[in-house]
C-alpha positions in Angstrom: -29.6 -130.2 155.8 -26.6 -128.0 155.0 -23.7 -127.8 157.4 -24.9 -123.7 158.3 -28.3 -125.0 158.8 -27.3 -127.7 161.2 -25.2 -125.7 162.8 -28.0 -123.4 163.5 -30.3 -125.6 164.3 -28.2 -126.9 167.3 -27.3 -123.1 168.5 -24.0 -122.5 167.3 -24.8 -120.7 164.6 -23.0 -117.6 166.3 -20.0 -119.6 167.1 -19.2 -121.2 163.5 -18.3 -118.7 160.7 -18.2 -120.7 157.3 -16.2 -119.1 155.0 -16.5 -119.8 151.0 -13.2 -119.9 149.3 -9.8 -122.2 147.8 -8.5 -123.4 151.1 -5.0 -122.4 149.7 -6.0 -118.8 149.5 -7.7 -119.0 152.5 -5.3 -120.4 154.9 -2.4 -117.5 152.9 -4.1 -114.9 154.0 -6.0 -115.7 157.5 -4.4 -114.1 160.5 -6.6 -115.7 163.1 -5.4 -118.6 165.6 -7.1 -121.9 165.7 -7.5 -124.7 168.2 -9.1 -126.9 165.4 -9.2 -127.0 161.8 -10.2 -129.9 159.7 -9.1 -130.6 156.0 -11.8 -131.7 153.7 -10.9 -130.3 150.5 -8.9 -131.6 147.6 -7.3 -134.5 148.2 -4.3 -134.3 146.0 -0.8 -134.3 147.4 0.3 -130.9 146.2 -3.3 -129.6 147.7 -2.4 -131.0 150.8 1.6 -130.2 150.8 0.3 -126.9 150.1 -2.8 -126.7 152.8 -0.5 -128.3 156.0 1.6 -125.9 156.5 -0.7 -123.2 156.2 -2.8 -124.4 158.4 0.1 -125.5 160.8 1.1 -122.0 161.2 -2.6 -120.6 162.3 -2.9 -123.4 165.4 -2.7 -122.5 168.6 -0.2 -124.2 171.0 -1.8 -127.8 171.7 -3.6 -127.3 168.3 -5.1 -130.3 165.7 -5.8 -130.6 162.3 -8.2 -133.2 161.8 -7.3 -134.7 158.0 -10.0 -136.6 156.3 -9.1 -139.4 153.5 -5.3 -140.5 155.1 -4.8 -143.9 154.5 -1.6 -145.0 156.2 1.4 -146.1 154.1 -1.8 -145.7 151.1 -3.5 -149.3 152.5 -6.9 -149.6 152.6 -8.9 -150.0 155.0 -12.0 -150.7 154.0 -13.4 -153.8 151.4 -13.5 -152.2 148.9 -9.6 -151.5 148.4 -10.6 -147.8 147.9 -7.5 -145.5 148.8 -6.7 -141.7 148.4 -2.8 -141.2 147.8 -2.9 -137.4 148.2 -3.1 -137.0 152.3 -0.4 -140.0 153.1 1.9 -138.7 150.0 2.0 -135.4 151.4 2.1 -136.0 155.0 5.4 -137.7 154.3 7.0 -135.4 152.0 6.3 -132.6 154.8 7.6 -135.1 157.3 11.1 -136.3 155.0 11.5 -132.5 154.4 11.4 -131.5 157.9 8.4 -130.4 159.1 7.5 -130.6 162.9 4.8 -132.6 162.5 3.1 -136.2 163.7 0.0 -138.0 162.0 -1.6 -139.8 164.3 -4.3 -142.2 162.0 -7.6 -142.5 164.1 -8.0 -146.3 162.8 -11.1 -148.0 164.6 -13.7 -146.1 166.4 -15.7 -147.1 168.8 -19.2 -147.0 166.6 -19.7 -148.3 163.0 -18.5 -145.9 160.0 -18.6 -147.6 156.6 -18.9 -150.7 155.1 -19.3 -152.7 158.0 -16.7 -151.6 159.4 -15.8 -149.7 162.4 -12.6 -148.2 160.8 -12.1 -144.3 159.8 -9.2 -142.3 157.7 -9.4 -139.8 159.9 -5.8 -138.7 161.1 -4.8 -136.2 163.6 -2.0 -134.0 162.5 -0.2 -132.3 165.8 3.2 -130.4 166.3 5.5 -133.0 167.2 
């Protein structure tokens, strides 16, 4: 099921607007204020470095970015020793440059996620 369908299908279909576009452009030209947003896109550290602050400057106060694929200090955390650079790489470049920002890593949940594990890369990004 695709994400508009499911979104539908569970009645928020007029709550959700999905919008089809480089998340760089995107983010440069929105002028609307979010409690929420959540990074799925690229996952190269120039993407990101790009994306953050963006995004950072369209939260409301209290905001969160939710950041998917950040693998703290770039360990892995699953078996399989898989690991994405791009998130951690530019979460600290932003954060060594300046930026008023914390990553909080969401680590293990509560319920299973992959590979036997319980363990997400999921990472809260908040004003510090």
């Amino acid at each position: 099921m695709s994400p508009q369908s499911l979104v539908n299908k569970v009645g928020y279909g007029e709550r959700v607007d999905f919008q089809v576009s480089p998340s760089v452009e995107f983010l440069a030209r929105c002028t609307e204020k979010f409690d929420f947003i959540f990074l799925d896109g690229g996952h190269s550290a120039n993407l990101v470095y790009q994306e953050l602050p963006l995004a950072c400057r369209l939260l409301n106060p209290g905001g969160q970015i939710l950041l998917h694929d950040y693998f703290l200090q770039n360990r892995p955390i699953w078996k399989n020793n898989s690991v994405i650079p791009g998130p951690y790489m530019a979460t600290e470049r932003l954060i060594e440059e300046g930026a008023d920002i914390r990553i909080t890593p969401l680590g293990a949940l509560p319920w299973p996620t992959k590979q036997d594990s319980n363990f997400t890369s999921l990472a809260l990004c908040t004003r510090s």
